[in-house]
C-alpha beads as a LAMMPS data file, in Angstrom:
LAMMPS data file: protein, C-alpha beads

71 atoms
70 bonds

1 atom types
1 bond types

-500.0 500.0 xlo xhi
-500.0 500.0 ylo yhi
-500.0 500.0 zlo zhi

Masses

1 110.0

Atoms # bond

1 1 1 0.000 0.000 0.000
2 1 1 1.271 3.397 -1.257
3 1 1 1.877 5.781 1.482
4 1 1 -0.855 8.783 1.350
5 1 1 0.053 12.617 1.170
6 1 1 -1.374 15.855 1.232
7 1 1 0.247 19.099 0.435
8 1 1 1.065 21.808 3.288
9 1 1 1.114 25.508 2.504
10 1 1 3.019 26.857 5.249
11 1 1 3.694 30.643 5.226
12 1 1 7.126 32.224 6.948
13 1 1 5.869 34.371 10.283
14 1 1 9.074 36.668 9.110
15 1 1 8.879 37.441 5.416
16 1 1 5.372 36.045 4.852
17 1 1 6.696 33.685 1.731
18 1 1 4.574 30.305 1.352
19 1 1 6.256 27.046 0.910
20 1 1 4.124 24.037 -0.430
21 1 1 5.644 21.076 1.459
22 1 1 4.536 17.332 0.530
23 1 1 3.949 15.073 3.535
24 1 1 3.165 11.770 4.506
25 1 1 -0.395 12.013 6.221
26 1 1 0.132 9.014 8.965
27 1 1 3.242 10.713 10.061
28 1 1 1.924 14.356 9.887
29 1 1 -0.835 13.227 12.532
30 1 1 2.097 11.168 14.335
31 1 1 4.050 14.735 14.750
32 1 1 0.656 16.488 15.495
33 1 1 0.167 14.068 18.120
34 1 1 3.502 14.978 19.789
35 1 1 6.000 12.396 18.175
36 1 1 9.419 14.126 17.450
37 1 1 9.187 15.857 14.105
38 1 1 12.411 13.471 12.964
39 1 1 10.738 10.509 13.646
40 1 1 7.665 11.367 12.305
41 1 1 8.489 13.551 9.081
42 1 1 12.065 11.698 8.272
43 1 1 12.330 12.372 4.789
44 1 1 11.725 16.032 5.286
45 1 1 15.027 17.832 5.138
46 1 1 16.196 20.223 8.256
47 1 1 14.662 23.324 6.491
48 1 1 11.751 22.205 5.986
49 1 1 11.384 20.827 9.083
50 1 1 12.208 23.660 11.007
51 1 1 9.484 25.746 9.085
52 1 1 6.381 23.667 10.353
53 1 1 7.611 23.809 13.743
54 1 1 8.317 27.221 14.006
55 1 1 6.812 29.403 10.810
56 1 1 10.043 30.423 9.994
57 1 1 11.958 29.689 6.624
58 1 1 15.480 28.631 6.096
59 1 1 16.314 32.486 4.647
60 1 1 14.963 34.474 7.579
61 1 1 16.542 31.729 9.914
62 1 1 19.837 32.228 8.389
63 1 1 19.389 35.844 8.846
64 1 1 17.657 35.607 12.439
65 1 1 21.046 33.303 13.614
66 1 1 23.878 33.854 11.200
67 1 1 26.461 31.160 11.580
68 1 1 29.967 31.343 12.531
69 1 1 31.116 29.997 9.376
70 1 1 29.701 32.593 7.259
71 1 1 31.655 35.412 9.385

Bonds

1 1 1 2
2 1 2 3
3 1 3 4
4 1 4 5
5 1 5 6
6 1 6 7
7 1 7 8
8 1 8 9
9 1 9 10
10 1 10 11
11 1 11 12
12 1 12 13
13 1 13 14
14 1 14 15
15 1 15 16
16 1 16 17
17 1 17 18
18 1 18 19
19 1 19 20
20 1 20 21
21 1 21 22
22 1 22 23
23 1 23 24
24 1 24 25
25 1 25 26
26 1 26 27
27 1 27 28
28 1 28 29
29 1 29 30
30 1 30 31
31 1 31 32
32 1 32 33
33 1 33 34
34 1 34 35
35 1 35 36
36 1 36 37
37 1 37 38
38 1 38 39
39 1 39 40
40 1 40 41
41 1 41 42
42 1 42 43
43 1 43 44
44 1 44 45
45 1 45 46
46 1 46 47
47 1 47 48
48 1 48 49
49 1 49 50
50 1 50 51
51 1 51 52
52 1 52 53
53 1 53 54
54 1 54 55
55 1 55 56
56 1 56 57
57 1 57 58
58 1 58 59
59 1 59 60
60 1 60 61
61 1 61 62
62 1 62 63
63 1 63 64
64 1 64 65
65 1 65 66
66 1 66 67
67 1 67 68
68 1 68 69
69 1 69 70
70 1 70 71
């Protein structure tokens, strides 16, 4: 059995862009449900990750918390 999906438009609180991001529904509702985001999203990368937790995209994060290496 295929794995099912849906589509998540999730805009950035910062610069107000919208990102479509493709998801696996069972481990969406896993994440929803409290599971760690890793475990339940795995083949989403960092970035994308890190916007449905927190609104933000990766180019206002960057900007928000510059690294070291980029000094």
């Amino acid at each position: 059995m295929l794995p099912m999906t849906a589509v998540v438009v999730v805009p950035c609180r910062i610069c107000k862009s919208e990102q479509d991001l493709t998801v696996d529904t069972v481990g969406f509702n896993r994440w929803i449900a409290g599971e760690l985001i890793q475990e339940a999203l795995p083949e989403l990368d960092v970035d994308q990750r890190e916007l449905l937790i927190s609104n933000t995209c990766a180019k206002c994060w960057d900007e928000m918390f510059p690294s070291d290496e980029e000094e």
